[in-house]
N, CA, C and O of each residue as an XYZ file, in Angstrom:
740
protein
N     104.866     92.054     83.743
C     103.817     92.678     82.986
C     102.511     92.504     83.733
O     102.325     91.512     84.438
N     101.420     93.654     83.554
C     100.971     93.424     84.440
C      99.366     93.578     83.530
O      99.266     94.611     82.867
N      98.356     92.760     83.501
C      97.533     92.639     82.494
C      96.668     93.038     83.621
O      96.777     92.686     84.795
N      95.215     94.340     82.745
C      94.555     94.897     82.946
C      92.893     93.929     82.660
O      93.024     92.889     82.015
N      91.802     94.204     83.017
C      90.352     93.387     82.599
C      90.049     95.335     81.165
O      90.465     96.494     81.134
N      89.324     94.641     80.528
C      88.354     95.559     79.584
C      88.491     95.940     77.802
O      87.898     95.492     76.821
N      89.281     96.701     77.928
C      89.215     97.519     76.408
C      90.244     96.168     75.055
O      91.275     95.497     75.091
N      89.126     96.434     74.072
C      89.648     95.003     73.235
C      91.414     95.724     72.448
O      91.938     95.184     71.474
N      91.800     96.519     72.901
C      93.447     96.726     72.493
C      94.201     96.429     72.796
O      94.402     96.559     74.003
N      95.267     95.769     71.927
C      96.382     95.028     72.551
C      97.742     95.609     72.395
O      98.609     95.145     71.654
N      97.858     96.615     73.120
C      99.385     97.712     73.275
C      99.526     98.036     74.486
O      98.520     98.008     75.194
N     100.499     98.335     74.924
C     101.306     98.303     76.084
C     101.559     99.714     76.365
O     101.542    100.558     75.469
N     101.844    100.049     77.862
C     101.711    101.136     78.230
C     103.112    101.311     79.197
O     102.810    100.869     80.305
N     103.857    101.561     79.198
C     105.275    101.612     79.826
C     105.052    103.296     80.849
O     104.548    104.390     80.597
N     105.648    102.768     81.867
C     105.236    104.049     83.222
C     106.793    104.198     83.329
O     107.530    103.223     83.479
N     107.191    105.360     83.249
C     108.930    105.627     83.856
C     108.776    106.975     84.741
O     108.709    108.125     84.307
N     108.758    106.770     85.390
C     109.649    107.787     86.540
C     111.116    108.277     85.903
O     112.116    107.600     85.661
N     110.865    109.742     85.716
C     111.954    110.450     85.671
C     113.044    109.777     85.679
O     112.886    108.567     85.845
N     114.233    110.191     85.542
C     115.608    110.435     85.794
C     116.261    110.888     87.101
O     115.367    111.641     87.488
N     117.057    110.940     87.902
C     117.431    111.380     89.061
C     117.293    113.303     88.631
O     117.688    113.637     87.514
N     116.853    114.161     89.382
C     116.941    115.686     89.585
C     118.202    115.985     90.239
O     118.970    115.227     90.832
N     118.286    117.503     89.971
C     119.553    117.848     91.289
C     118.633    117.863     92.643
O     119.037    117.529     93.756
N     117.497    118.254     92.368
C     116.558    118.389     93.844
C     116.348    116.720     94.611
O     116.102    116.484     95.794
N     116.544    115.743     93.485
C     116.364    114.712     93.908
C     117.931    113.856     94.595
O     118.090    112.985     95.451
N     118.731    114.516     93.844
C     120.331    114.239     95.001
C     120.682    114.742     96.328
O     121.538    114.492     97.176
N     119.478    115.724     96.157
C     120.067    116.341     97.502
C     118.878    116.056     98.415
O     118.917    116.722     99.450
N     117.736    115.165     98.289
C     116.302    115.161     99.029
C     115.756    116.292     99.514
O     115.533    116.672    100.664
N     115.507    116.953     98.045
C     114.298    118.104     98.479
C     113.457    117.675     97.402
O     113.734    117.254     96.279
N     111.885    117.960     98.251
C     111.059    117.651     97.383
C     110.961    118.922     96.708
O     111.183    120.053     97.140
N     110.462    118.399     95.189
C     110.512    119.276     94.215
C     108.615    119.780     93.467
O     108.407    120.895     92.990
N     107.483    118.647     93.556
C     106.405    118.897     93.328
C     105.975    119.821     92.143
O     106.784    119.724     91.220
N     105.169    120.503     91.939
C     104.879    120.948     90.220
C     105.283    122.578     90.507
O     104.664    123.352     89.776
N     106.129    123.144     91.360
C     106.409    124.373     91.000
C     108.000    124.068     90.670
O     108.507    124.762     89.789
N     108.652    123.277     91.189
C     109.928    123.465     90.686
C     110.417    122.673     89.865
O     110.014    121.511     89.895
N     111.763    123.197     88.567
C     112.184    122.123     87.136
C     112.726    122.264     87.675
O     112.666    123.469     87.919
N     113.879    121.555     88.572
C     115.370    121.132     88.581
C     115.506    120.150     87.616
O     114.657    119.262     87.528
N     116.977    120.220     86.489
C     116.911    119.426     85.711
C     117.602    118.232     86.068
O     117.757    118.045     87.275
N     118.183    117.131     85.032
C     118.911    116.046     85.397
C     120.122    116.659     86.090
O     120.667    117.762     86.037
N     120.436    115.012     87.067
C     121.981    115.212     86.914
C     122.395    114.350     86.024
O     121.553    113.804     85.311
N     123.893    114.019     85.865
C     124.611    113.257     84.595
C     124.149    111.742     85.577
O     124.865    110.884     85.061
N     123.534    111.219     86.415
C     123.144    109.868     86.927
C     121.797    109.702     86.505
O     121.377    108.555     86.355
N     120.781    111.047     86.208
C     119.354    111.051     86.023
C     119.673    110.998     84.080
O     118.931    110.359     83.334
N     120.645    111.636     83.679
C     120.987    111.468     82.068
C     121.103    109.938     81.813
O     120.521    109.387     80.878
N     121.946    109.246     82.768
C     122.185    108.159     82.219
C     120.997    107.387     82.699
O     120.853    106.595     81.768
N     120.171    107.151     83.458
C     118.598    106.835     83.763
C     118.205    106.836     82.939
O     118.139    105.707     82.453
N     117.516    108.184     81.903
C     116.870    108.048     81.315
C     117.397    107.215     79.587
O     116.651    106.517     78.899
N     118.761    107.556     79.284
C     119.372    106.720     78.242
C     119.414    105.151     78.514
O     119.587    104.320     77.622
N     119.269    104.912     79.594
C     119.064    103.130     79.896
C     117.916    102.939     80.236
O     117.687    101.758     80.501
N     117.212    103.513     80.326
C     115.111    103.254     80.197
C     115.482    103.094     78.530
O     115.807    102.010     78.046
N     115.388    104.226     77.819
C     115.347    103.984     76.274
C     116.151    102.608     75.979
O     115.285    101.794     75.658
N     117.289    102.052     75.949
C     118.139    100.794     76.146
C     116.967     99.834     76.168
O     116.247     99.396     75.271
N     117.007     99.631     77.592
C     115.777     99.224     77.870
C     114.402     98.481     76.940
O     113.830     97.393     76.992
N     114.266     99.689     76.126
C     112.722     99.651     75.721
C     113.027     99.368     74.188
O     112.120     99.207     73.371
N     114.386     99.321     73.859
C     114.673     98.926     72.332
C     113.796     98.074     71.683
O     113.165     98.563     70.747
N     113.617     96.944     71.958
C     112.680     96.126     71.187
C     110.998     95.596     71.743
O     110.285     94.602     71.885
N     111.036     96.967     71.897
C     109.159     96.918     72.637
C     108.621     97.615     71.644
O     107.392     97.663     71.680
N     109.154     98.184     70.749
C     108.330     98.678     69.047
C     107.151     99.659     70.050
O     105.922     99.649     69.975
N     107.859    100.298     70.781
C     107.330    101.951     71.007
C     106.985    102.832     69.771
O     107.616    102.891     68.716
N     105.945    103.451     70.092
C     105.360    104.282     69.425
C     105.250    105.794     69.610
O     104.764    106.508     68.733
N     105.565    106.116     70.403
C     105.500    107.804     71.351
C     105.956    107.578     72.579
O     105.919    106.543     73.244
N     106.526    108.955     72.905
C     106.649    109.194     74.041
C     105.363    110.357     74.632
O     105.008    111.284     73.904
N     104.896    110.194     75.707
C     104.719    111.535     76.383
C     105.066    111.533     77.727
O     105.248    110.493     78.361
N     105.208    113.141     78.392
C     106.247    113.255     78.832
C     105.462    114.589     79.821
O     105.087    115.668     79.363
N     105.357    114.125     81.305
C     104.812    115.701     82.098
C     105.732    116.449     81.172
O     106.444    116.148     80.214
N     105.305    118.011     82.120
C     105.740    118.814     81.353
C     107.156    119.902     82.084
O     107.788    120.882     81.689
N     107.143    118.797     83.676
C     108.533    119.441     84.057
C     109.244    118.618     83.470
O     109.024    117.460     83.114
N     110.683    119.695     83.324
C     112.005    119.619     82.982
C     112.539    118.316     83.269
O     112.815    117.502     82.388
N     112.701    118.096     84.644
C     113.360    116.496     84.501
C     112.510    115.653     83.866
O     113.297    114.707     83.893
N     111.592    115.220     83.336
C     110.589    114.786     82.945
C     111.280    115.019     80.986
O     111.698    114.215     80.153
N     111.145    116.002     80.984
C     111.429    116.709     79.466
C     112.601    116.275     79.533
O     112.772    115.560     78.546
N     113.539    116.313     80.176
C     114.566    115.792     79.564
C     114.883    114.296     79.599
O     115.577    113.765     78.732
N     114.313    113.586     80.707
C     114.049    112.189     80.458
C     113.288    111.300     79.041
O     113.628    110.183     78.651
N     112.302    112.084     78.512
C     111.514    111.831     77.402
C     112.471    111.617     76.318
O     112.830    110.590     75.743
N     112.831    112.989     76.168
C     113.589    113.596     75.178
C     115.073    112.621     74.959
O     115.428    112.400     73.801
N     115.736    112.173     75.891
C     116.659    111.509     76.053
C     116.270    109.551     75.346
O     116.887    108.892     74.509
N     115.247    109.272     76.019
C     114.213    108.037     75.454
C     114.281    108.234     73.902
O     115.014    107.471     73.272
N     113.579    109.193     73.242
C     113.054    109.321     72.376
C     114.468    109.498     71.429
O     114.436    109.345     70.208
N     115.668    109.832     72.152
C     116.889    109.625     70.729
C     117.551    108.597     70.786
O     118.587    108.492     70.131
N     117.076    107.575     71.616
C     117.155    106.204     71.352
C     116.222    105.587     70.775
O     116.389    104.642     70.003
N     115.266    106.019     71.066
C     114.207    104.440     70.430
C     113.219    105.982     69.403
O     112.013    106.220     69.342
N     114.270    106.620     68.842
C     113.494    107.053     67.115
C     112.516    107.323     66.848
O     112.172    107.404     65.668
N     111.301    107.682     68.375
C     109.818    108.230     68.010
C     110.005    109.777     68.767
O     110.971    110.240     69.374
N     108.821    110.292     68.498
C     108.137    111.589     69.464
C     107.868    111.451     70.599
O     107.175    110.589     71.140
N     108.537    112.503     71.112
C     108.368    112.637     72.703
C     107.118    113.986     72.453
O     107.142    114.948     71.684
N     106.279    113.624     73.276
C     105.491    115.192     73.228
C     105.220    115.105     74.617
O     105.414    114.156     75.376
N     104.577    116.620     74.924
C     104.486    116.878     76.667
C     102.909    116.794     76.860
O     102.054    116.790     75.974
N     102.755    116.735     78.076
C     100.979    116.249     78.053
C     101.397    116.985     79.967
O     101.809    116.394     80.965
N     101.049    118.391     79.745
C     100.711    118.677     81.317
C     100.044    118.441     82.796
O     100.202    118.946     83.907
N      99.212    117.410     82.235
C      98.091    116.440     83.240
C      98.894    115.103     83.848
O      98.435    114.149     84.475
N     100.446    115.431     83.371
C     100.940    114.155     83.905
C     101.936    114.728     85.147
O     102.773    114.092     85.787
N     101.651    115.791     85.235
C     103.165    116.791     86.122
C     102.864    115.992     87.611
O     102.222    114.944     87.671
N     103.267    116.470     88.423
C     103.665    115.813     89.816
C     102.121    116.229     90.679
O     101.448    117.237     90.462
N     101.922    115.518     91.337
C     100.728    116.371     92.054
C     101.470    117.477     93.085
O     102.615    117.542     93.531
N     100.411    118.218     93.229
C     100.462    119.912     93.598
C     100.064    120.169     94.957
O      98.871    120.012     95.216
N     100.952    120.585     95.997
C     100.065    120.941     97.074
C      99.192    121.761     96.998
O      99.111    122.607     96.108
N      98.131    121.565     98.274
C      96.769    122.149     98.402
C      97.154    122.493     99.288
O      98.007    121.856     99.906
N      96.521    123.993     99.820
C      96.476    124.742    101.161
C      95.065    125.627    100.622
O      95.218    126.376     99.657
N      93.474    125.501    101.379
C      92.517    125.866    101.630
C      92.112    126.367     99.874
O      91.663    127.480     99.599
N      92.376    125.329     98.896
C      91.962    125.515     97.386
C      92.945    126.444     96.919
O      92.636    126.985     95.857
N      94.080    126.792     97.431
C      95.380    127.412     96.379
C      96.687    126.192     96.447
O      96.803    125.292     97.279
N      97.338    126.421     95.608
C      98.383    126.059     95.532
C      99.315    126.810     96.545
O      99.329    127.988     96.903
N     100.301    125.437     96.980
C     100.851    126.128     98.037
C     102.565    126.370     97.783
O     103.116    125.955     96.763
N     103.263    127.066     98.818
C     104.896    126.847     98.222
C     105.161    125.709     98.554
O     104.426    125.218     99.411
N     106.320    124.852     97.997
C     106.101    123.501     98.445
C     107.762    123.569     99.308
O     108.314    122.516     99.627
N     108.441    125.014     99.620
C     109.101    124.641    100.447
C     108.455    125.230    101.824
O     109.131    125.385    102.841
N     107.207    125.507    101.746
C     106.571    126.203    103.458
C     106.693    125.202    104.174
O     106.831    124.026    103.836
N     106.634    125.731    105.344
C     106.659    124.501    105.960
C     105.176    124.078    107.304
O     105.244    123.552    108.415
N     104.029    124.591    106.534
C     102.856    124.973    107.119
C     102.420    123.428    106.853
O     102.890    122.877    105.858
N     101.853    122.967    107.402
C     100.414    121.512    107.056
C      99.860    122.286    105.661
O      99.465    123.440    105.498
N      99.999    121.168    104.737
C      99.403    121.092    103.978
C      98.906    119.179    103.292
O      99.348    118.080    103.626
N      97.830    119.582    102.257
C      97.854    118.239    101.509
C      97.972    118.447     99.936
O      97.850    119.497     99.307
N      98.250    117.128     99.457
C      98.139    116.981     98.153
C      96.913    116.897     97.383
O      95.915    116.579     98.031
N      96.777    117.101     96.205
C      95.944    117.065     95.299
C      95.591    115.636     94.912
O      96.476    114.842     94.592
N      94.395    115.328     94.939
C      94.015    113.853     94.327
C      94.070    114.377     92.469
O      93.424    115.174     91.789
N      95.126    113.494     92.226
C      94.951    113.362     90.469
C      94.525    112.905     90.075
O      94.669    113.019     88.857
N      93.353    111.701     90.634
C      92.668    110.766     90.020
C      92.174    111.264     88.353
O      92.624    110.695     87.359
N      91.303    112.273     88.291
C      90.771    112.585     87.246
C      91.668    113.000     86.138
O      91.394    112.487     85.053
N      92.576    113.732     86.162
C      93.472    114.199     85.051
C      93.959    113.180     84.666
O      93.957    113.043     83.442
N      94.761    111.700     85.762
C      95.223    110.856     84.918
C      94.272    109.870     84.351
O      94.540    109.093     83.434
N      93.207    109.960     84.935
C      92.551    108.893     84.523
C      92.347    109.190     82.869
O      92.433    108.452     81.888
N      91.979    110.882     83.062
C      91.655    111.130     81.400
C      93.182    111.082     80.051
O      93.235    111.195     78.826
N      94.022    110.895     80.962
C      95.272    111.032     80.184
C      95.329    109.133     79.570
O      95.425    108.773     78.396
N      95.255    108.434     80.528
C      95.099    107.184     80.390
C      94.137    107.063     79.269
O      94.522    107.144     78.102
N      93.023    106.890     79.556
C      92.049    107.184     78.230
C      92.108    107.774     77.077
O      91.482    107.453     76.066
N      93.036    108.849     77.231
C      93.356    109.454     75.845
C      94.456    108.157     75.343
O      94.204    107.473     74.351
N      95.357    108.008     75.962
C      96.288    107.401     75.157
C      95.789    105.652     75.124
O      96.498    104.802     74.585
N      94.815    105.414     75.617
C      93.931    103.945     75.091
C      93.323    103.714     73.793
O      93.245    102.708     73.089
N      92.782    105.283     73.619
C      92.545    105.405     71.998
C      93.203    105.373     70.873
O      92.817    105.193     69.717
N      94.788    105.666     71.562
C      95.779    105.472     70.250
C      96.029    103.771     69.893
O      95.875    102.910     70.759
N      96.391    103.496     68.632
C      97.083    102.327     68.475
C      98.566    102.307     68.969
O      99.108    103.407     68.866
N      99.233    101.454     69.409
C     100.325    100.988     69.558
C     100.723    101.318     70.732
O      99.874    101.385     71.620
N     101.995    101.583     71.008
C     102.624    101.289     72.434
C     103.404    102.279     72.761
O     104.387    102.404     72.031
N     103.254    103.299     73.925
C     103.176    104.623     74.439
C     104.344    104.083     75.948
O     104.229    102.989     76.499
N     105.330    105.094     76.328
C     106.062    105.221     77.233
C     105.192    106.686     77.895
O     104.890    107.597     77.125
N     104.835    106.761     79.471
C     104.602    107.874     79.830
C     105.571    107.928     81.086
O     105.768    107.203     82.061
N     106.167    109.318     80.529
C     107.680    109.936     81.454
C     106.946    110.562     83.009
O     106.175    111.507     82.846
N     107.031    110.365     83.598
C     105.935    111.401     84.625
C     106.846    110.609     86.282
O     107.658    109.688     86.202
N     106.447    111.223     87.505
C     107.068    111.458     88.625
C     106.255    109.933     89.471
O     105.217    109.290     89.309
N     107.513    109.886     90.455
C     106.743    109.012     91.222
C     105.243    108.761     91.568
O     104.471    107.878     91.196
N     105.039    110.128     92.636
C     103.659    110.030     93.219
C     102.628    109.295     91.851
O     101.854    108.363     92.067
N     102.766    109.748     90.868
C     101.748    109.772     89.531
C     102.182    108.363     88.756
O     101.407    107.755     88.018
N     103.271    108.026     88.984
C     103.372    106.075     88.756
C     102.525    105.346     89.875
O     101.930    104.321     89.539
N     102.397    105.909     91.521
C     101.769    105.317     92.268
C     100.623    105.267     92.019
O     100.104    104.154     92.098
N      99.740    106.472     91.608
C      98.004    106.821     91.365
C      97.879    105.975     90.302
O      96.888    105.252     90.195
N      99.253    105.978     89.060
C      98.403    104.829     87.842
C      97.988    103.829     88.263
O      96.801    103.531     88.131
N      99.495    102.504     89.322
C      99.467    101.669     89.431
C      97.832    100.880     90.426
O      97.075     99.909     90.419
N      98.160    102.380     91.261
C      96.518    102.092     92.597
C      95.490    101.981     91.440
O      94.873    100.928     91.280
N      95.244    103.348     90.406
C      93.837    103.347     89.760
C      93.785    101.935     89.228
O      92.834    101.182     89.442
N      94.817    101.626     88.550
C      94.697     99.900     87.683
C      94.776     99.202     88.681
O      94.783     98.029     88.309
N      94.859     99.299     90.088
C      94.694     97.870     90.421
C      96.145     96.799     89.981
O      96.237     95.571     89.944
N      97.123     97.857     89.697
C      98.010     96.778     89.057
C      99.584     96.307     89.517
O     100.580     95.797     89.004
N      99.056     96.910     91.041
C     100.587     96.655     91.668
C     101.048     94.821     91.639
O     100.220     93.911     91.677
N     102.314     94.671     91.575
C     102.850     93.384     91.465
C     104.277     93.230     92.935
O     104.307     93.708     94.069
N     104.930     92.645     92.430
C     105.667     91.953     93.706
C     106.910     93.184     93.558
O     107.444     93.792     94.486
N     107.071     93.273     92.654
C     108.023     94.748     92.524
C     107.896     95.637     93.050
O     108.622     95.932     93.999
N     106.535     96.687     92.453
C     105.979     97.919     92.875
C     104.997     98.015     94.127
O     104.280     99.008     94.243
N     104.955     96.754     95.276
C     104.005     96.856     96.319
C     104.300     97.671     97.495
O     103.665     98.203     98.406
N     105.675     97.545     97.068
C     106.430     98.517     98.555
C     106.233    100.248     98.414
O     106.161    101.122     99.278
N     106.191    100.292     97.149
C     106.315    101.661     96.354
C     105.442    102.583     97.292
O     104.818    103.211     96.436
N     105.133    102.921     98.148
C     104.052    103.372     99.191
C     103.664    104.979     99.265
O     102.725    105.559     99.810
N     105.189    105.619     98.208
C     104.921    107.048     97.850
C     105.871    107.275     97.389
O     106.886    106.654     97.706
N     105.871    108.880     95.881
C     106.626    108.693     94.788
C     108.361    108.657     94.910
O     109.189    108.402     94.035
N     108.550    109.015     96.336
C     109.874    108.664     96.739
C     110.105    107.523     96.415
O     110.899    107.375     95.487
N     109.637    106.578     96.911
C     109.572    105.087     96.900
C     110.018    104.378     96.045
O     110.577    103.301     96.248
N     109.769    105.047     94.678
C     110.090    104.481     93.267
C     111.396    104.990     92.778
O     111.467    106.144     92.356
N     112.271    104.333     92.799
C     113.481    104.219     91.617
C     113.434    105.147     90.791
O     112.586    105.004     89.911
N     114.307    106.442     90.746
C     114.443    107.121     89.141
C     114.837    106.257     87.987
O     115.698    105.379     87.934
N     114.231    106.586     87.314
C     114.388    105.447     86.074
C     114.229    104.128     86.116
O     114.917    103.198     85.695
N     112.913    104.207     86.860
C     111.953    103.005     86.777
C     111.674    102.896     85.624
O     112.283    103.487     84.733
N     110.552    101.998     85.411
C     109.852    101.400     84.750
C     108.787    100.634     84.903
O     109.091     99.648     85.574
N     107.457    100.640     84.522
C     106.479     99.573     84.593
C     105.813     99.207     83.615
O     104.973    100.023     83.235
N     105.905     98.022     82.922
C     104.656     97.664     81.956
C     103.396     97.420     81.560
O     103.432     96.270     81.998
N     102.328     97.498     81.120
C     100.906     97.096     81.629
C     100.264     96.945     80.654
O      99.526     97.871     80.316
N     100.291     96.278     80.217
C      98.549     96.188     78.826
C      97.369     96.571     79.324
O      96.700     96.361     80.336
N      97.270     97.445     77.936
C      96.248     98.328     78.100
C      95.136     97.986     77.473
O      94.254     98.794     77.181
N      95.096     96.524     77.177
C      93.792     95.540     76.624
C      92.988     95.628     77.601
O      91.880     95.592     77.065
N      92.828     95.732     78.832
C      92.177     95.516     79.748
C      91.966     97.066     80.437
O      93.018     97.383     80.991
N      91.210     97.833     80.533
C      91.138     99.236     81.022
C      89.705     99.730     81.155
O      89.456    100.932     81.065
N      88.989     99.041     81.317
C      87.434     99.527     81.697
C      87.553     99.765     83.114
O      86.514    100.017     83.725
N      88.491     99.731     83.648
C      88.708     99.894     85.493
C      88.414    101.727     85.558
O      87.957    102.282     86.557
N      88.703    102.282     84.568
C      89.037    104.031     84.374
C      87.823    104.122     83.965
O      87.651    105.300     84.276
N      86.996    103.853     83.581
C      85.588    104.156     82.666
C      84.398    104.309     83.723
O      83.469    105.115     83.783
N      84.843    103.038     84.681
C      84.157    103.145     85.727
C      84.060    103.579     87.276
O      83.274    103.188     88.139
N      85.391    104.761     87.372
C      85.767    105.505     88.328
C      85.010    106.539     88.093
O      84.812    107.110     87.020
N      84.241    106.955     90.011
C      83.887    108.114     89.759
C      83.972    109.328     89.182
O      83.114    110.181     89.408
């Protein structure tokens, strides 16, 4: 667990990375234009995250708004008996090519999108709720939480990009401590 400095609330914030994709069995990156959904290894991922999270007295799910994502939530949420809802600011970051979005199978130089701001405001939204929130969302965007908080540990240090991370991860973090987001540019 990984304790935050700031905000006087004491609920927990659970980070999961998807479920395994078919795009993700076969190593193609997939990024925010394509839903490939689970496979039956990314099904059972996301049913043993929920396992998992049985007695953490979860309160919601939210959940990007691609498909493996949706069905990872959705899968959580008929185990542990709350709402999954989708929150689009959590999707994968997006390549950039000269301020458009690019195809993400070209094979031209391109870069990624800094998400700092969308998650930061997603974070903040869900600081205002009471209780204890699972957010379903893609590697790269477990890495930007963990960098923005400051909250990598002996687990997640290697994590170096959203490949990096385990489908059907998991990370915990109290969200008592979160003035780190308030005070990002």
């Amino acid at each position: 667990m990984i304790e935050l400095v700031g905000s006087p609330r004491n609920h927990l914030l659970w980070v999961v990375r998807h479920g395994e994709s078919t795009w993700n069995a076969i190593g193609r990156i997939q990024r925010e234009i394509a839903h490939p959904p689970l496979t039956a290894r990314g099904t059972t991922q996301a049913y043993a995250a929920g396992y998992a999270l049985r007695d953490k007295k979860i309160d919601r799910i939210v959940s990007s708004d691609a498909v493996r994502a949706r069905q990872t939530a959705q899968s959580m949420a008929t185990v542990l008996s709350v709402p999954a809802t989708v929150d689009g600011r959590l999707r994968e970051r997006a390549w950039r090519r000269a301020g458009t979005l690019a195809d993400a199978d070209s094979h031209r130089p391109a870069r990624l999108e800094d998400p700092t701001e969308r998650i930061r405001t997603v974070l903040l939204d869900l600081d205002a709720m009471d209780g204890s929130t699972v957010v379903v969302t893609h590697g790269d965007i477990v890495c930007a939480i963990l960098d923005m908080l400051h909250a990598r540990d002996a687990t997640t240090r290697h994590w170096r990009t959203g490949t990096d991370v385990p489908n059907g991860s998991m990370v915990g973090i109290n969200m008592r401590r979160l003035s780190r987001l308030v005070d990002l540019p």
